[in-house]
C-alpha positions in Angstrom: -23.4 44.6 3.7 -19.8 45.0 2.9 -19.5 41.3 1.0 -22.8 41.8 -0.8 -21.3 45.0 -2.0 -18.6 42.6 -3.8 -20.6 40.1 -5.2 -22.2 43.0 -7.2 -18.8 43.7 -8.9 -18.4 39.9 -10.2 -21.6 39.6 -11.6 -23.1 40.3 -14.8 -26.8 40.8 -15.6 -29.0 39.8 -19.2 -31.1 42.7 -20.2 -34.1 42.3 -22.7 -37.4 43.4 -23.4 -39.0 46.3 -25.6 -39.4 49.9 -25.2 -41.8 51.9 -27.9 -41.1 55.6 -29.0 -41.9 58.5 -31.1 -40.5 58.9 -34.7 -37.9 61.9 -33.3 -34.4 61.1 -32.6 -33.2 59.9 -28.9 -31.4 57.8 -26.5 -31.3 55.5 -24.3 -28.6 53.7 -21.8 -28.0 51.1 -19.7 -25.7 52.4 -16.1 -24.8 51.1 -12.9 -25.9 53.2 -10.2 -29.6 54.7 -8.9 -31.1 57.0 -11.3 -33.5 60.0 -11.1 -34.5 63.0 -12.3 -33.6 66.5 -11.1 -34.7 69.4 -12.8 -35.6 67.2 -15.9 -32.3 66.2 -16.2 -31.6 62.5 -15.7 -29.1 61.7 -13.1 -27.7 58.2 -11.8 -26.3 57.9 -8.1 -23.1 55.9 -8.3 -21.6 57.5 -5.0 -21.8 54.1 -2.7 -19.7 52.3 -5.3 -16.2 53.2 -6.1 -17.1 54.0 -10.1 -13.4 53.1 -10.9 -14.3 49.5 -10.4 -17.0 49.0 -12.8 -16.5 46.7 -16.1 -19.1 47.8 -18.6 -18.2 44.9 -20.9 -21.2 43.4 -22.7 -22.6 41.2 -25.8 -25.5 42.4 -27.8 -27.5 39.3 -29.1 -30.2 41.5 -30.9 -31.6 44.9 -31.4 -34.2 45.7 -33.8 -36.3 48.9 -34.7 -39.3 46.9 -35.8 -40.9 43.7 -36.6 -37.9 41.4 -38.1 -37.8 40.7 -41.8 -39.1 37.5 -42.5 -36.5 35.0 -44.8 -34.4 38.0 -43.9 -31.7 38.9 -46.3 -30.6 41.4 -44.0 -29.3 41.3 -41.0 -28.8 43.7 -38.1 -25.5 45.7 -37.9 -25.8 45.2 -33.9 -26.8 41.4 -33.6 -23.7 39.6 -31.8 -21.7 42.8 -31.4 -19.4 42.4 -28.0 -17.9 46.0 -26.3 -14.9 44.6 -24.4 -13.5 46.8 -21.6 -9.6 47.0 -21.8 -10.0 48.9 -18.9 -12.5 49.7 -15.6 -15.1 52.8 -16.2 -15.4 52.5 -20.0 -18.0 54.6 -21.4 -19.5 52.7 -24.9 -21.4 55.1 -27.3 -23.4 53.6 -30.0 -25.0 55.9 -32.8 -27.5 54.4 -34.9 -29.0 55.7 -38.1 -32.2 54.6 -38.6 -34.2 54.0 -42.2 -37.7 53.4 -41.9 -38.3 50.3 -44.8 -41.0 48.5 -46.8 -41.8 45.6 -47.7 -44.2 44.8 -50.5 -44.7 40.8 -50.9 -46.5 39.4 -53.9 -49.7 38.7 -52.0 -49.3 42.6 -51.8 -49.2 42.3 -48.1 -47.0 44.8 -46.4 -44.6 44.7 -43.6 -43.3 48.3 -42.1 -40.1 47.9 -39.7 -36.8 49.9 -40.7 -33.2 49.6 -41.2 -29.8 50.9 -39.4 -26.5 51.5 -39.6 -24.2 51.9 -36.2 -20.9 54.1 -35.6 -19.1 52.7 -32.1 -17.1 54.9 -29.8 -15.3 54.2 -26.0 -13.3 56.1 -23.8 -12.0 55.5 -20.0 -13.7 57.9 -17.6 -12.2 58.5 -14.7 -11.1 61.6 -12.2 -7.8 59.9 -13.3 -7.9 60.5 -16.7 -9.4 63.3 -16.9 -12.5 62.2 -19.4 -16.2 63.5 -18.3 -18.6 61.0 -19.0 -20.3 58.1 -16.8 -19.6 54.2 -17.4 -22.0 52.6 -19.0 -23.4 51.9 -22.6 -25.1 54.6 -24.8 -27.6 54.6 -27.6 -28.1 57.9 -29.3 -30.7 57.3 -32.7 -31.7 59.4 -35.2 -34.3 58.5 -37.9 -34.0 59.4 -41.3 -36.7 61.6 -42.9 -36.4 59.2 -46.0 -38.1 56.0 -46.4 -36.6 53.0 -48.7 -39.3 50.7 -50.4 -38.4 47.1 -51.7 -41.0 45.5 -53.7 -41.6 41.7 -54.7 -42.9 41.2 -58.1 -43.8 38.2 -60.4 -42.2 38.4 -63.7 -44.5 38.3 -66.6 -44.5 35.3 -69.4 -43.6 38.2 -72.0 -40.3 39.0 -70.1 -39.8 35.5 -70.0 -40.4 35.2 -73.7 -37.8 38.0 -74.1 -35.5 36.6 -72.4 -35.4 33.1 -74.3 -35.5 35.0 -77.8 -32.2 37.0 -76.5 -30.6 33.8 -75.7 -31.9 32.1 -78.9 -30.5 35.1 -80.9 -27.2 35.4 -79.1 -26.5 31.5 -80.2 -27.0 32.5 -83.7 -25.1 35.3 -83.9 -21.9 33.9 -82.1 -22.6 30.5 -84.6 -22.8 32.9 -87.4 -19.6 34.7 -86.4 -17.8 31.7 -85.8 -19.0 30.2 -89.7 -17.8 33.1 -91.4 -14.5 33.3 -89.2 -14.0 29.7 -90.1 -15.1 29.8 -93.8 -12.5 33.1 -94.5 -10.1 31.3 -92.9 -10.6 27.6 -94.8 -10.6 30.4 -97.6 -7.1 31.7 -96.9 -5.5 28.5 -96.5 -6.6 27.1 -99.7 -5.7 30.3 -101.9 -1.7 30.0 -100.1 -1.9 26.4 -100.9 -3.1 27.3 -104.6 -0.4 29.9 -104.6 2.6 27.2 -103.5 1.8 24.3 -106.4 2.0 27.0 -108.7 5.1 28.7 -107.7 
């Protein structure tokens, strides 16, 4: 019993899967010890373990709040971010601010999923130092109430028409600048020349 208690301690664990939740803000964690609930208050049992040996260090390989962006230009603030424990009984809190997006495609198809931003903060807890808190790493989320729209459209030939009469007309008048700015000066030079053969 005792040695299985200290394989636990040099192991680590991969955690993935899905969870789905109402539009409100909220949390979620991930904790060593037993959890339940008392009182409607969410509790976890870390008692049989010494909680000044636990190393809450981790990697986050993904999190999403939605269906991924396809050819994504955009990339999650969270994907490949790594909390590294300097010391034992580190508490990690994560707050995300969420943007619901969509996506309009050409095809006019549309793809809901949403956008966020991420603020990181860790402390030690410990009787020691005298920091409330319980190891482990914290999500707190709060969605925003507004909703960004990008939309994919097709240019028309008339803007492309436009565009290749600006270009066309920019030529001229730099050529036309540069004509006169060369003529004036051809200009000048011969009326100084005129004016030395006669002096």
């Amino acid at each position: 019993m005792v040695e299985d208690m200290k394989k636990v301690f040099n192991e680590g664990c991969q955690i993935y899967g899905y969870m789905e939740v109402n539009r409100v803000s909220g949390s979620f964690h991930i904790a060593p010890g037993k959890s339940f609930s008392i009182s409607h208050v969410h509790v976890h049992d870390v008692q049989p373990y010494s909680s000044s040996q636990f190393n809450m260090t981790h990697r986050i390989r993904s999190l999403t709040f939605g269906d991924p962006i396809p050819g994504k230009a955009f990339t999650n603030p969270m994907d490949g971010v790594e909390g590294v424990a300097p010391e034992e009984s580190m508490m990690f809190q994560y707050y995300l601010k969420i943007v619901p997006t969509m996506f309009e495609n050409i095809d006019k198809s549309v793809l809901h999923t949403n956008q966020f931003s991420t603020t990181r903060h860790q402390k030690a807890v410990s009787m020691m130092s005298g920091e409330s808190g319980m190891p482990g790493v914290f999500f707190s989320y709060e969605i925003s109430p507004i909703m960004i729209k990008f939309t994919h459209k097709q240019k028309s030939f008339g803007h492309f028409a436009t565009g290749v009469c600006a270009i066309i007309g920019g030529i001229f008048t730099v050529a036309g600048l540069l004509d006169s700015t060369i003529y004036k000066s051809e200009k000048l030079l011969k009326q100084k020349l005129d004016i030395g053969k006669q002096g």
